[in-house]
TORGU-180128 format. One line per 10 residues: their letters; for each residue x, y, z of N, C-alpha, C. Coordinates in Angstrom, 1 decimal. Layout:
BEGIN
A) X/Y/Z/X/Y/Z/X/Y/Z | ... $
***
This chain:
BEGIN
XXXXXXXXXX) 69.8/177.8/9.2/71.2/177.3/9.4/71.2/175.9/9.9 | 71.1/174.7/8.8/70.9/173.6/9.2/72.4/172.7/9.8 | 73.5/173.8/9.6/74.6/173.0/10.4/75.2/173.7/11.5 | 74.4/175.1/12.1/75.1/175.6/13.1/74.6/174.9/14.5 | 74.4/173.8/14.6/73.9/173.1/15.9/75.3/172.2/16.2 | 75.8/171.6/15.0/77.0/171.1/14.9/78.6/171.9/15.5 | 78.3/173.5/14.8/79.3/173.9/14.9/80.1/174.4/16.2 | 81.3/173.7/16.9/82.1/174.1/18.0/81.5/175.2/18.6 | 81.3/175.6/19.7/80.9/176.8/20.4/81.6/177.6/20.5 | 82.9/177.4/20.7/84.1/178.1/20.5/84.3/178.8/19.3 $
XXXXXXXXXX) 83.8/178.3/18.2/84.4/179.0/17.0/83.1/179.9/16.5 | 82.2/180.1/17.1/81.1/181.1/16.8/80.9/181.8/17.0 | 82.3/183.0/17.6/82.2/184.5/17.1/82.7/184.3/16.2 | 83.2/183.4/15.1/84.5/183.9/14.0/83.1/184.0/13.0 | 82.4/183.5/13.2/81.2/183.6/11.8/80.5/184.9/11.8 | 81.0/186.0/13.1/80.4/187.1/13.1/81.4/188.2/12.4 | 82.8/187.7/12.0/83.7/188.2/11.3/84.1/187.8/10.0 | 84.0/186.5/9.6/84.1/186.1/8.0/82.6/185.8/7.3 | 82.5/186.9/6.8/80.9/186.8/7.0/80.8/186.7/5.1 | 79.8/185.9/5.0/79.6/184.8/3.7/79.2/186.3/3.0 $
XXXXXXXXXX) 80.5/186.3/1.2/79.9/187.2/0.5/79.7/186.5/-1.2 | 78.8/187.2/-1.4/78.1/186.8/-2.7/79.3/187.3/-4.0 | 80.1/185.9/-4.3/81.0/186.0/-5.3/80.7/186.3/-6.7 | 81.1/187.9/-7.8/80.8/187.7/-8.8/81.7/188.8/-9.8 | 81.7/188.1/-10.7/83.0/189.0/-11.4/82.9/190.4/-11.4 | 81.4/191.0/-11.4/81.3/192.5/-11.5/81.9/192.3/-10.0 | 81.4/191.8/-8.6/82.0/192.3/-7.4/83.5/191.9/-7.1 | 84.3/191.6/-8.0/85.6/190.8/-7.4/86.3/192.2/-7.2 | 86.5/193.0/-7.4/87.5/194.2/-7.2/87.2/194.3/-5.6 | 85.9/194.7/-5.2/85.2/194.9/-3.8/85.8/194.0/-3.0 $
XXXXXXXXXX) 85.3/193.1/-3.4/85.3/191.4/-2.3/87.4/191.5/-2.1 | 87.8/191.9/-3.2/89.6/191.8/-3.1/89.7/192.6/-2.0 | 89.1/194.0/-1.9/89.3/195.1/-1.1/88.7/194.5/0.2 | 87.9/193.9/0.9/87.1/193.6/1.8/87.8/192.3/2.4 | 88.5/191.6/1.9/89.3/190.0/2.3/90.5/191.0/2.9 | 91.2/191.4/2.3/92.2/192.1/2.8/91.7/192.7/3.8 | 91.1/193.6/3.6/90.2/194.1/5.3/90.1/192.9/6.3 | 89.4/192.0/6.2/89.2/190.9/7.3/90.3/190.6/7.8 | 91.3/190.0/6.8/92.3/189.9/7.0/93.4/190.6/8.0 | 93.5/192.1/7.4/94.3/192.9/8.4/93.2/192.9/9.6 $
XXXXXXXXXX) 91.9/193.1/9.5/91.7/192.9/11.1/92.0/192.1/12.4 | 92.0/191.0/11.6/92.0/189.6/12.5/93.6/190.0/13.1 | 93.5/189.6/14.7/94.5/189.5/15.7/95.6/189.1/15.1 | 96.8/189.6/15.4/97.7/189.0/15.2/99.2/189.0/16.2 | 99.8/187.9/16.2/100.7/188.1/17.3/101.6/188.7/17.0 | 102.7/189.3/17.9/103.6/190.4/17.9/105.0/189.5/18.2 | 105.7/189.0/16.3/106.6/188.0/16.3/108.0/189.3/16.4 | 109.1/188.7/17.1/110.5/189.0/16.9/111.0/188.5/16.3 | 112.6/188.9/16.0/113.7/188.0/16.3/113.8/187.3/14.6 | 113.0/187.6/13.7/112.7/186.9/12.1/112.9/188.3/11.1 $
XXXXXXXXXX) 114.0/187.7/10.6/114.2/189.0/9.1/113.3/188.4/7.7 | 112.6/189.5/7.6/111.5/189.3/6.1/112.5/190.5/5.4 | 112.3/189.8/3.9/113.1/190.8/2.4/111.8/189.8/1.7 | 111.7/190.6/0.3/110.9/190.5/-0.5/112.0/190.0/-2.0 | 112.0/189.0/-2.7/112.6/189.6/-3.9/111.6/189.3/-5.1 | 111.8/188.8/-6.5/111.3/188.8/-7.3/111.8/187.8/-8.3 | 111.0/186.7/-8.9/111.6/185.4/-9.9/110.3/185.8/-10.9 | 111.2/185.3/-11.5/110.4/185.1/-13.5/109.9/184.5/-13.9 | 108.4/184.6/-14.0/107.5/183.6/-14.9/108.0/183.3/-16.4 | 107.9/181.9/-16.5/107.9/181.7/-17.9/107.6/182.7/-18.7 $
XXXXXXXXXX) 106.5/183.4/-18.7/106.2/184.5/-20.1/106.9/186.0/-19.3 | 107.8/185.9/-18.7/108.7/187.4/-18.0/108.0/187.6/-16.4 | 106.7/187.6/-16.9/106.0/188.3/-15.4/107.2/188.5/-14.0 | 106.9/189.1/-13.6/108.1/189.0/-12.0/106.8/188.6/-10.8 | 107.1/187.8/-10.2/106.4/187.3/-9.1/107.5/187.3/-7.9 | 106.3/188.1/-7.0/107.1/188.8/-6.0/107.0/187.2/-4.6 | 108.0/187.0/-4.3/108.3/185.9/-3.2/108.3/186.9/-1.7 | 107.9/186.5/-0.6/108.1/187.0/0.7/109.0/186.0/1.7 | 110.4/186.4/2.0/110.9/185.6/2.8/111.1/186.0/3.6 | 111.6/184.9/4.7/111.7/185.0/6.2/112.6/184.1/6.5 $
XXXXXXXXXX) 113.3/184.4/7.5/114.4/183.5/8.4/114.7/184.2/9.6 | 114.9/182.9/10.5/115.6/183.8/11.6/116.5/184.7/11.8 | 116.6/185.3/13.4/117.7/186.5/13.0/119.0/185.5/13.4 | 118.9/184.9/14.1/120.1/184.2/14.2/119.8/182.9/14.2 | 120.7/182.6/12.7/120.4/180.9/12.4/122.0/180.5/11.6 | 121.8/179.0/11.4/122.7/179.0/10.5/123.3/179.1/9.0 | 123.9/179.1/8.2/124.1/179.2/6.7/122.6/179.0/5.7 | 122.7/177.6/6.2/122.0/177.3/5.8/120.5/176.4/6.8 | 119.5/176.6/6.1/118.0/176.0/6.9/117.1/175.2/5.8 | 116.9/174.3/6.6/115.4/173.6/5.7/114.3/174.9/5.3 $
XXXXXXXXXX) 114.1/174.6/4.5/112.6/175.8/4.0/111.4/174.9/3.7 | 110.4/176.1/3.6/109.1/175.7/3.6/108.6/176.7/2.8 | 108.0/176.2/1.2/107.6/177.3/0.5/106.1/177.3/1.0 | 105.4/178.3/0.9/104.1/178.6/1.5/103.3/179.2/-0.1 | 102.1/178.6/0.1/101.3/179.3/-1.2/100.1/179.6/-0.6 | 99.3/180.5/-0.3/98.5/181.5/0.3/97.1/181.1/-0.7 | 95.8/180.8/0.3/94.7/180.9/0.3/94.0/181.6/-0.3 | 92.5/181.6/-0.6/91.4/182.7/-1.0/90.8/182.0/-2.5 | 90.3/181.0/-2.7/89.7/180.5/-3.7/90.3/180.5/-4.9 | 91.3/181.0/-5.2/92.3/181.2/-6.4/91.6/182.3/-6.8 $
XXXXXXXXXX) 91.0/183.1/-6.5/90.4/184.6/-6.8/90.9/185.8/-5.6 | 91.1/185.8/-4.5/91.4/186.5/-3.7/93.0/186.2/-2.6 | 93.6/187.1/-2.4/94.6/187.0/-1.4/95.8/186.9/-2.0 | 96.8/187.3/-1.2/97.9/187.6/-0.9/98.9/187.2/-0.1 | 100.2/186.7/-0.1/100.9/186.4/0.9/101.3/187.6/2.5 | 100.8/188.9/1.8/101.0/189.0/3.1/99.8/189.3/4.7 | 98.8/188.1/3.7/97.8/188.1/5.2/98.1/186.9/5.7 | 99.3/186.1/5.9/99.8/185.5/6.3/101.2/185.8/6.8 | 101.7/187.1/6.7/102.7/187.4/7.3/103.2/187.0/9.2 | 102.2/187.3/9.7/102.4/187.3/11.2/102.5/185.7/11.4 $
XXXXXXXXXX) 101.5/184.7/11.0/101.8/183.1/10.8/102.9/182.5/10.2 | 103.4/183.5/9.4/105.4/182.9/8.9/105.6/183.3/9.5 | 106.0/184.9/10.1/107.3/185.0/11.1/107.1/184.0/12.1 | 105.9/183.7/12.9/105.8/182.9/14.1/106.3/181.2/13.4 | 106.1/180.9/12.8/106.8/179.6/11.8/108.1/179.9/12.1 | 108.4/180.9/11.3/110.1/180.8/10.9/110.7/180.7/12.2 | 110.2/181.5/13.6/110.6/182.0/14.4/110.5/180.2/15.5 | 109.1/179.8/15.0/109.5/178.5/16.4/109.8/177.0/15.7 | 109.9/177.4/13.8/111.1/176.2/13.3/112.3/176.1/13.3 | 112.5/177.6/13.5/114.3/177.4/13.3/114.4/177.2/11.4 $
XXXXXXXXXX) 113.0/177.7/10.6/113.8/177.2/9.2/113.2/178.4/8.5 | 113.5/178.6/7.2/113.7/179.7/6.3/112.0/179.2/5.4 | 111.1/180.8/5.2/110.3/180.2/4.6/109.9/180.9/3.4 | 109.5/180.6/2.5/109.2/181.7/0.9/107.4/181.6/0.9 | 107.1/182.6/0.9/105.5/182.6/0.2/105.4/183.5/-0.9 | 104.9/183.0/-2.0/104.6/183.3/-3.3/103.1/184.5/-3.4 | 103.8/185.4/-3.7/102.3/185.8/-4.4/102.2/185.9/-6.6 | 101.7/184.6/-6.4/100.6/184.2/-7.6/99.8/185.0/-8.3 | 99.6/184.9/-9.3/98.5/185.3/-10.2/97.2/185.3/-10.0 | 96.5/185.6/-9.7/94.9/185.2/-9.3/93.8/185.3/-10.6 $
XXXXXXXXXX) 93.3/184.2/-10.7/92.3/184.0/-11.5/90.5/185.0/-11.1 | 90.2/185.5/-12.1/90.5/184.7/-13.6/90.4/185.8/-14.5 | 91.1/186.5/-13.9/92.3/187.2/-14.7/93.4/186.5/-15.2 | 93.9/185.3/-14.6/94.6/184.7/-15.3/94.4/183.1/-14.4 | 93.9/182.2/-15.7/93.4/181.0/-15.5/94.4/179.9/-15.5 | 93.9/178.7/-14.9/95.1/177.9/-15.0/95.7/177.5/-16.9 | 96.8/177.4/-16.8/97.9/177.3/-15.7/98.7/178.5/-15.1 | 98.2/179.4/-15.3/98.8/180.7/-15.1/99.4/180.7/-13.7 | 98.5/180.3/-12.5/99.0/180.1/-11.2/99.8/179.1/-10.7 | 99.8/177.8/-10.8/100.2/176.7/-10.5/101.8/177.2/-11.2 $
XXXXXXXXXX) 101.9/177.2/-12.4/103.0/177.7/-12.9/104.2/179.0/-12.3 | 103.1/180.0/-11.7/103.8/180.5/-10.9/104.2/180.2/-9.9 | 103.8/179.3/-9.2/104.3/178.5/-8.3/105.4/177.8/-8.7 | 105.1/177.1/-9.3/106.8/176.5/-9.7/107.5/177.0/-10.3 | 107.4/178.1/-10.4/108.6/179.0/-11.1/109.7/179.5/-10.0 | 108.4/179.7/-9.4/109.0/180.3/-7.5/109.9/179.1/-6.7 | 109.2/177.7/-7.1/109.4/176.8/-6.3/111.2/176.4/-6.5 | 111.0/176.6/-8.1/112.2/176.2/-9.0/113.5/176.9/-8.7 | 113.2/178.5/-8.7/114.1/179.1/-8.6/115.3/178.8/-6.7 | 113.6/179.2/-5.6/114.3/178.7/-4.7/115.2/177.4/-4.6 $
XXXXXXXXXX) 115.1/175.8/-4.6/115.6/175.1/-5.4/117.0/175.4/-6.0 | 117.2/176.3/-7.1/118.2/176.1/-8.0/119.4/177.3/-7.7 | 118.8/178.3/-6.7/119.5/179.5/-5.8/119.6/179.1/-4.2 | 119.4/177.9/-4.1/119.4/177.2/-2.9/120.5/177.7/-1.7 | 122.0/177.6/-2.7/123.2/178.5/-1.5/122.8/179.5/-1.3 | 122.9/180.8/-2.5/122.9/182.3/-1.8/121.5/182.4/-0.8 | 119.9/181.5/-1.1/119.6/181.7/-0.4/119.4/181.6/1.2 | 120.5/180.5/1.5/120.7/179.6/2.6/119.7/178.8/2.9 | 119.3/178.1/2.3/118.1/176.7/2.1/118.9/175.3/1.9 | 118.7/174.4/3.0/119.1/172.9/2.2/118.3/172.5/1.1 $
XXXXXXXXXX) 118.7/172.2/0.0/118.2/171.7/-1.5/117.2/170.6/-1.0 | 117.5/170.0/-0.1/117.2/168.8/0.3/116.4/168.4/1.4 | 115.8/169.4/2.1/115.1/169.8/3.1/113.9/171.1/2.2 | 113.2/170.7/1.2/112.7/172.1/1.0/111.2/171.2/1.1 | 110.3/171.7/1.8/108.8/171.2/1.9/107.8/172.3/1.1 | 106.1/172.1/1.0/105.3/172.6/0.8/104.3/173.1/1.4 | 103.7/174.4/1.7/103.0/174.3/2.4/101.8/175.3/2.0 | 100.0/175.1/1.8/99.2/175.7/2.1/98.0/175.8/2.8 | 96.8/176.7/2.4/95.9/176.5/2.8/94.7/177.0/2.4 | 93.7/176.1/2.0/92.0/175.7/0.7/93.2/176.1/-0.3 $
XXXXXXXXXX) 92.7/176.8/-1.3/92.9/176.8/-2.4/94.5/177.2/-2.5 | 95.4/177.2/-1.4/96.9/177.1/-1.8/96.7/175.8/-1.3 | 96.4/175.1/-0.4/96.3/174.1/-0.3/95.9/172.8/-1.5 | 95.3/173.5/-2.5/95.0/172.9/-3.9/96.1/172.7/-4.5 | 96.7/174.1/-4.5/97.9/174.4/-5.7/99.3/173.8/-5.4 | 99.5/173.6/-4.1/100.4/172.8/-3.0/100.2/171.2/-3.3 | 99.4/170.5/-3.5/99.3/169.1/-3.8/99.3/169.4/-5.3 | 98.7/170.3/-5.9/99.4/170.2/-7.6/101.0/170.6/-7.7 | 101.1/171.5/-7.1/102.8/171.2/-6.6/104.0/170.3/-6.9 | 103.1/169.2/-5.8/103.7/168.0/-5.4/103.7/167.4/-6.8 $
XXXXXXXXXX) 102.3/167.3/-7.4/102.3/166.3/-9.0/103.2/167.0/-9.9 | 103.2/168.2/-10.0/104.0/168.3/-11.1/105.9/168.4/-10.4 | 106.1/168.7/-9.6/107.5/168.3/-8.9/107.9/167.2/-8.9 | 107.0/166.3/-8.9/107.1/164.5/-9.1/107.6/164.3/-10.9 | 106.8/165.0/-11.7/106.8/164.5/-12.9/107.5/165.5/-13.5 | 107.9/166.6/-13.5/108.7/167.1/-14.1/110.3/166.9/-13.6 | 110.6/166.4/-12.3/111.8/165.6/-11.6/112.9/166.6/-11.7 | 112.6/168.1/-11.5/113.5/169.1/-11.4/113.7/169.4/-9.6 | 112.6/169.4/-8.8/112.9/169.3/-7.6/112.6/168.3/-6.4 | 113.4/167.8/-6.0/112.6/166.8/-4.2/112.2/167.4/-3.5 $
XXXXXXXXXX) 110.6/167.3/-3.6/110.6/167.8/-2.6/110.3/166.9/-0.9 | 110.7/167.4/0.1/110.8/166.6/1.5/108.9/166.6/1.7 | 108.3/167.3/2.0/107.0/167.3/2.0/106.1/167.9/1.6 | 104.7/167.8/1.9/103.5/168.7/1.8/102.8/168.9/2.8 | 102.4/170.0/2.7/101.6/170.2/4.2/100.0/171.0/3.3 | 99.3/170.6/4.0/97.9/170.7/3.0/96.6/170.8/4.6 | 96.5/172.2/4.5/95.2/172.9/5.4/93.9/172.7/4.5 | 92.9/171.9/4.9/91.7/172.2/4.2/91.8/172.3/3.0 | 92.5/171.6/2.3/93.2/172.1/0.6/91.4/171.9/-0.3 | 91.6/173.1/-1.4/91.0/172.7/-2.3/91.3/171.6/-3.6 $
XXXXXXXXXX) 90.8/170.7/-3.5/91.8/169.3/-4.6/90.5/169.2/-6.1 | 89.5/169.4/-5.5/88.7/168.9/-6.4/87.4/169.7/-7.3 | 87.7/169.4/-8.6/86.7/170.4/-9.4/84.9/169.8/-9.5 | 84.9/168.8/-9.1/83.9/167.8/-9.5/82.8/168.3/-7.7 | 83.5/168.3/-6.9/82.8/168.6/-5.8/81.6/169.3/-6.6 | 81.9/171.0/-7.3/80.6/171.6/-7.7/79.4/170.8/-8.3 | 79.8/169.1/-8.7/78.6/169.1/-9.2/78.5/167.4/-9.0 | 78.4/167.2/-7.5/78.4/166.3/-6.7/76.6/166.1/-7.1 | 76.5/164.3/-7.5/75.1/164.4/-7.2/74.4/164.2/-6.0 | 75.2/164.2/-5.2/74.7/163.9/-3.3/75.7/164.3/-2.5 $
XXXXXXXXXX) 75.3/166.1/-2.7/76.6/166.4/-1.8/76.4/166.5/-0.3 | 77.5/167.0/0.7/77.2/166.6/2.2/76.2/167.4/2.4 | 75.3/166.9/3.4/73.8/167.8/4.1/74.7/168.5/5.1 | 75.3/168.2/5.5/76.3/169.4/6.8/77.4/170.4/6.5 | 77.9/170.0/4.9/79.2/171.0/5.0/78.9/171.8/4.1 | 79.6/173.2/3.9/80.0/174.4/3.7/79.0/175.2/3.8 | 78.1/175.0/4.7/77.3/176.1/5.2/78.1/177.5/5.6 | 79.0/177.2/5.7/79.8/179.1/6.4/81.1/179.2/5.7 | 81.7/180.4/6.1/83.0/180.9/4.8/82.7/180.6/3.5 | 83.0/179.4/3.4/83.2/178.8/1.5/82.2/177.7/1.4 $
XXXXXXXXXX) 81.3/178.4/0.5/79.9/177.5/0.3/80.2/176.9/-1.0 | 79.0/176.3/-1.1/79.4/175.9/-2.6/79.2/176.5/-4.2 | 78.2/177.8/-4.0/78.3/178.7/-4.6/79.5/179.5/-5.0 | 80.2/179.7/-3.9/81.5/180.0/-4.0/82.5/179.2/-4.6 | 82.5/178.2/-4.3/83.3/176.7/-4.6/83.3/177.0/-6.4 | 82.0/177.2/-6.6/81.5/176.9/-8.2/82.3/178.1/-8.6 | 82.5/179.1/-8.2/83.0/180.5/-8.9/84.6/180.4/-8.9 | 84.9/180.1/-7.7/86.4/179.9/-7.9/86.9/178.8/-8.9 | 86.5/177.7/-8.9/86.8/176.8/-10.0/86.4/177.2/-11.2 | 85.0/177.9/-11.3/85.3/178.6/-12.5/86.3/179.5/-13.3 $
XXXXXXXXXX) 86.7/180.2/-12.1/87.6/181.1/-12.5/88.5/181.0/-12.8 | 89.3/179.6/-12.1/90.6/179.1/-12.3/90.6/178.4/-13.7 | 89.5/177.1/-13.9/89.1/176.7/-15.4/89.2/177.7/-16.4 | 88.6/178.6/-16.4/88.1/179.0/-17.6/87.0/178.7/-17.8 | 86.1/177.9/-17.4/85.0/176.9/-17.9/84.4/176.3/-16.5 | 83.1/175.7/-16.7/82.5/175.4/-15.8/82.9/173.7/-15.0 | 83.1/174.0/-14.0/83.6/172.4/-13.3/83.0/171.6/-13.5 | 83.5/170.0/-13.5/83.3/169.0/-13.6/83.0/168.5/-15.3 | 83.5/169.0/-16.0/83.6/168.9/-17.7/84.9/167.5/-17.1 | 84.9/167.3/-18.7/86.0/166.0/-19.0/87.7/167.0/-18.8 $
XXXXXXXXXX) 88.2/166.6/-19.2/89.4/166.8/-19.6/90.2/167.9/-18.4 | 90.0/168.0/-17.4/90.4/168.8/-16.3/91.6/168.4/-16.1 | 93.0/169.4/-15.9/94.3/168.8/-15.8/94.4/168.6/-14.2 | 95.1/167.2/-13.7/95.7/167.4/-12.6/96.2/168.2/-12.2 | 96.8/168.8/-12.5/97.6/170.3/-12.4/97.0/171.3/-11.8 | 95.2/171.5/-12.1/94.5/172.4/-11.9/93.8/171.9/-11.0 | 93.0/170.5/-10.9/92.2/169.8/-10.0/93.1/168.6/-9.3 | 93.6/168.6/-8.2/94.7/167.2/-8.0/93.9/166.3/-7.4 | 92.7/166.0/-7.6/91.7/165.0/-7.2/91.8/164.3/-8.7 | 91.6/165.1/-9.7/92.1/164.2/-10.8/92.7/163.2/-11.5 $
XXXXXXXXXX) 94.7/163.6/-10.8/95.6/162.5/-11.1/94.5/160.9/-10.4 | 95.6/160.4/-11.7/95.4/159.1/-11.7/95.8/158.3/-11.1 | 97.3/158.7/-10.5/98.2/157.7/-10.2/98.8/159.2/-8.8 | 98.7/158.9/-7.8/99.2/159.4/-6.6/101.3/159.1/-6.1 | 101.2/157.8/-6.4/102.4/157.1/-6.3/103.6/158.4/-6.3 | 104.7/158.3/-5.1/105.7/159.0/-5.5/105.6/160.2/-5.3 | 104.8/160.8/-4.4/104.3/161.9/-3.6/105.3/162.1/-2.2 | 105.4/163.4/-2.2/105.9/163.3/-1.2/105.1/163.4/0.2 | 105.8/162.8/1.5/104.6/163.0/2.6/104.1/163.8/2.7 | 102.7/163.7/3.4/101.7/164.2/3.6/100.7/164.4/4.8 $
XXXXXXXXXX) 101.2/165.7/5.2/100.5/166.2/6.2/98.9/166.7/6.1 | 97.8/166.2/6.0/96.5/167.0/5.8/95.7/167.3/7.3 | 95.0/168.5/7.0/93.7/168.7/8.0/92.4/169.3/7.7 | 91.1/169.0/8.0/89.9/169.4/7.3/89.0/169.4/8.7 | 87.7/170.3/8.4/87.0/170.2/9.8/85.7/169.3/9.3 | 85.1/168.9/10.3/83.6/167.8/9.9/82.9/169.0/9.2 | 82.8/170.4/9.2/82.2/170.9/8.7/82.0/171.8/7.3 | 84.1/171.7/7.1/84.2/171.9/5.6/83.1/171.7/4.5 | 83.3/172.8/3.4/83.2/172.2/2.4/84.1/171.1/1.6 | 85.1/170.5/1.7/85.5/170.1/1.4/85.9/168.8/2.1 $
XXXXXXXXXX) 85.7/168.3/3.1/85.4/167.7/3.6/86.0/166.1/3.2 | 84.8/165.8/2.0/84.6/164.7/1.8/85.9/164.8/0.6 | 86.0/165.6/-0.5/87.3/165.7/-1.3/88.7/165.2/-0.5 | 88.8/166.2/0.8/90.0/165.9/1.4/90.3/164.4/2.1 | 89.3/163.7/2.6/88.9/162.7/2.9/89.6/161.5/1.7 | 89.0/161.4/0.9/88.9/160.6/-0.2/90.4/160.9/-0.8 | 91.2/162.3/-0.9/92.4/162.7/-1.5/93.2/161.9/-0.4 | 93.3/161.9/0.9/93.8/161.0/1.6/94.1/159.7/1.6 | 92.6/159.2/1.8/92.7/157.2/1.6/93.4/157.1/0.0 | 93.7/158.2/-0.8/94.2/157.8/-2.2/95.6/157.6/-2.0 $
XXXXXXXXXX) 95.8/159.0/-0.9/97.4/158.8/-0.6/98.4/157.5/-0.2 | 97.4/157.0/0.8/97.6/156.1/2.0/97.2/154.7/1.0 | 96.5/154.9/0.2/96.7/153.1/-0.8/97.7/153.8/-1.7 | 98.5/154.5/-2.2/99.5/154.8/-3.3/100.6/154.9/-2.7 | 100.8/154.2/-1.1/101.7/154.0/-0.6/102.6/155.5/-0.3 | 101.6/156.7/0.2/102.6/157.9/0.3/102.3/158.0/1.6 | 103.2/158.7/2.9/103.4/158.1/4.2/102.5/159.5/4.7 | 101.0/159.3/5.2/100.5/160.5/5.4/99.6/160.3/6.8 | 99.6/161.6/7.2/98.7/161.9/8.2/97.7/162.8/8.6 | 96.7/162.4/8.7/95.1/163.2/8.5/94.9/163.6/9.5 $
XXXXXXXXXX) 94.1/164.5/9.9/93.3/165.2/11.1/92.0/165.9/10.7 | 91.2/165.0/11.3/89.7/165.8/10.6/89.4/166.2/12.4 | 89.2/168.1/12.4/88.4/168.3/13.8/86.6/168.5/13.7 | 86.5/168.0/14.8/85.1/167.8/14.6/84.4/169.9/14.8 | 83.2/169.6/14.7/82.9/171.1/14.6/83.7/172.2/13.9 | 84.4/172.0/13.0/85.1/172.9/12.4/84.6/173.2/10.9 | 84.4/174.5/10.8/84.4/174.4/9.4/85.4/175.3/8.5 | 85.1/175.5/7.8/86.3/176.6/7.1/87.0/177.7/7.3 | 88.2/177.3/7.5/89.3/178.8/8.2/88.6/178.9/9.4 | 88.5/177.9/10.3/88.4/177.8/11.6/89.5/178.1/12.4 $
XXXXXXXXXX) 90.5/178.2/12.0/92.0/178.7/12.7/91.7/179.9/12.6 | 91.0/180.7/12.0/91.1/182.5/12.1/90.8/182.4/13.9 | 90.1/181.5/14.1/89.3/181.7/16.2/90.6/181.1/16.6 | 91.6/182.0/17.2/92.7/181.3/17.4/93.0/181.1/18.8 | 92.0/180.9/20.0/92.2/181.0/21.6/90.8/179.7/21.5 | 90.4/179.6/20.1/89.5/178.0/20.5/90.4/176.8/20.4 | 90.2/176.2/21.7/90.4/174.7/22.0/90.9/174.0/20.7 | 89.7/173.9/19.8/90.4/173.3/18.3/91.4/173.6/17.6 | 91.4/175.1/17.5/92.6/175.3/16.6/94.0/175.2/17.2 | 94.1/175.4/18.7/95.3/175.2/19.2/95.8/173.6/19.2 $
XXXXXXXXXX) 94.8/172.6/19.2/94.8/171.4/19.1/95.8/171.4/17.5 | 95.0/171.8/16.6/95.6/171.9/14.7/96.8/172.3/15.1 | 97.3/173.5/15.8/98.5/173.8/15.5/99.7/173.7/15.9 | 98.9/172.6/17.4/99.9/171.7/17.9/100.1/170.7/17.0 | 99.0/170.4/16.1/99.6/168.9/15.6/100.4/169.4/14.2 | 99.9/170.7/13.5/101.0/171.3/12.2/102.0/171.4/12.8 | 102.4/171.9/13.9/103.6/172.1/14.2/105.1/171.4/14.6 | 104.4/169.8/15.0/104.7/168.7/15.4/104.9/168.1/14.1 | 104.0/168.1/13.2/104.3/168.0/11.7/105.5/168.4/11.4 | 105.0/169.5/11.0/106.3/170.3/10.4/107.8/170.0/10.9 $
XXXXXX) 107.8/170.2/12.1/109.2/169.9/12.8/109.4/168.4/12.3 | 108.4/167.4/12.2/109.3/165.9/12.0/109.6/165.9/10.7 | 108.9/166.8/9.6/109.0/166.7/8.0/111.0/167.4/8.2 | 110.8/169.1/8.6/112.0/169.7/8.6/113.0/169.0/9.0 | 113.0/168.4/10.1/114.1/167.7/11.0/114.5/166.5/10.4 | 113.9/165.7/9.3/114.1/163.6/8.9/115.3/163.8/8.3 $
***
């Protein structure tokens, strides 16, 4: 373990709970059943006072994709929202292992939130996902009264690999000019397909959670094809666009010990010269889904500064 000397002291019982599994299409049924496991095990707070309903919007080819929403119990008509797109390599997860982190959102924003559950690759490859996203994203958007959302207040929000699909989001919301969106909010996002085949990649990151073995599979899965080929759509890899310009702000955070690290880094300084108004937080000792250790020093540090985020994005 040539980066556990690095890693926070605080966050090293979580590596005795997210414990690194060998990704492969014969084991993906297992590994689906086992994430969800971790997932329901991990602590979670005991939110009030926030009404969750589920409904259902239409993919372009019919599919029904099921949205999970939330709002307070007592708010007004209408609320800024925050659509949420849910983690796990674009191979694994669900919005509702994020359930207990929306209610507590919805509950200390004061705003209305949607999380999508997507198609997971690669059972179905891009654009299969991203697409459902904006089907979801659209509809909220264009049902904006009955759902009680300002049109005009609607942000983005995920984390790694919703975190990917969240800044593809942004590009195709920019360019297809059907919705404004107010922000992005981007946890450790996965942006980039080329990372797998870095010729000098970091000597310190993705030693834990999401290695780069892993990295290689999920991008595979999502491609169709093996990373770092030509022709990769922004859509799928958003390290790719060309042109950043006309993004909406940008909230990011990444740990020194990410795999991703250097991607999110670099996706940043792209933001901040393409003139989009953003703010970074790299914590030192952290590495992937370090917020699961949620009583370490760092993450409460993150989620004071997401939260401060969030409220100045909801509130402008």
């Amino acid at each position: 373990m040539q980066s556990k000397h690095l890693v926070d002291p605080q966050l090293l019982p979580l590596l005795d709970v997210l414990i690194e599994q060998d990704f492969s299409i014969e084991m993906l049924p297992r590994l689906r059943r086992l994430f969800d496991e971790q997932m329901a095990a991990m602590p979670k707070a005991d939110v009030s006072g926030v009404l969750a309903h589920e409904f259902m919007v239409s993919a372009a080819d019919g599919h029904s994709i099921r949205v999970l929403a939330y709002r307070p119990e007592q708010s007004p008509a209408r609320l800024p929202g925050i659509v949420h797109i849910h983690g796990g390599g674009f191979v694994v997860g669900n919005p509702n292992m994020d359930d207990a982190d929306n209610r507590a959102l919805c509950r200390d924003l004061g705003c209305a939130i949607f999380s999508i559950d997507y198609r997971l690759a690669p059972e179905h490859a891009h654009p299969i996902p991203i697409e459902d996203c904006y089907a979801a994203l659209l509809h909220i958007y264009e049902h904006a009264d009955e759902l009680g959302v300002l049109p005009n207040r609607i942000g983005v929000k995920g984390e790694s690999a919703g975190g990917g699909l969240v800044a593809a989001l942004a590009l195709l919301a920019r360019d297809r000019k059907q919705v404004p969106l107010a922000f992005q909010h981007l946890a450790y996002p996965m942006l980039d397909d080329c990372t797998c085949v870095a010729a000098n990649p970091h000597p310190y990151t993705g030693e834990f959670v999401w290695t780069a073995k892993m990295n290689r599979f999920g991008w595979t899965s999502l491609l169709g094809h093996a990373p770092g080929t030509d022709e990769v759509s922004p859509y799928a890899s958003p390290a790719r666009a060309d042109d950043l310009a006309g993004l909406p702000p940008c909230f990011m955070m990444t740990g020194t010990l990410d795999l991703f690290l250097e991607e999110d880094l670099e996706y940043a300084r792209r933001l901040i010269r393409a003139g989009v108004p953003t703010e970074l937080h790299v914590y030192p000792g952290a590495f992937h889904a370090f917020d699961f250790q949620r009583d370490a020093d760092v993450t409460v540090r993150y989620r004071a500064d997401s939260l401060a985020a969030l409220r100045r994005f909801l509130e402008a």
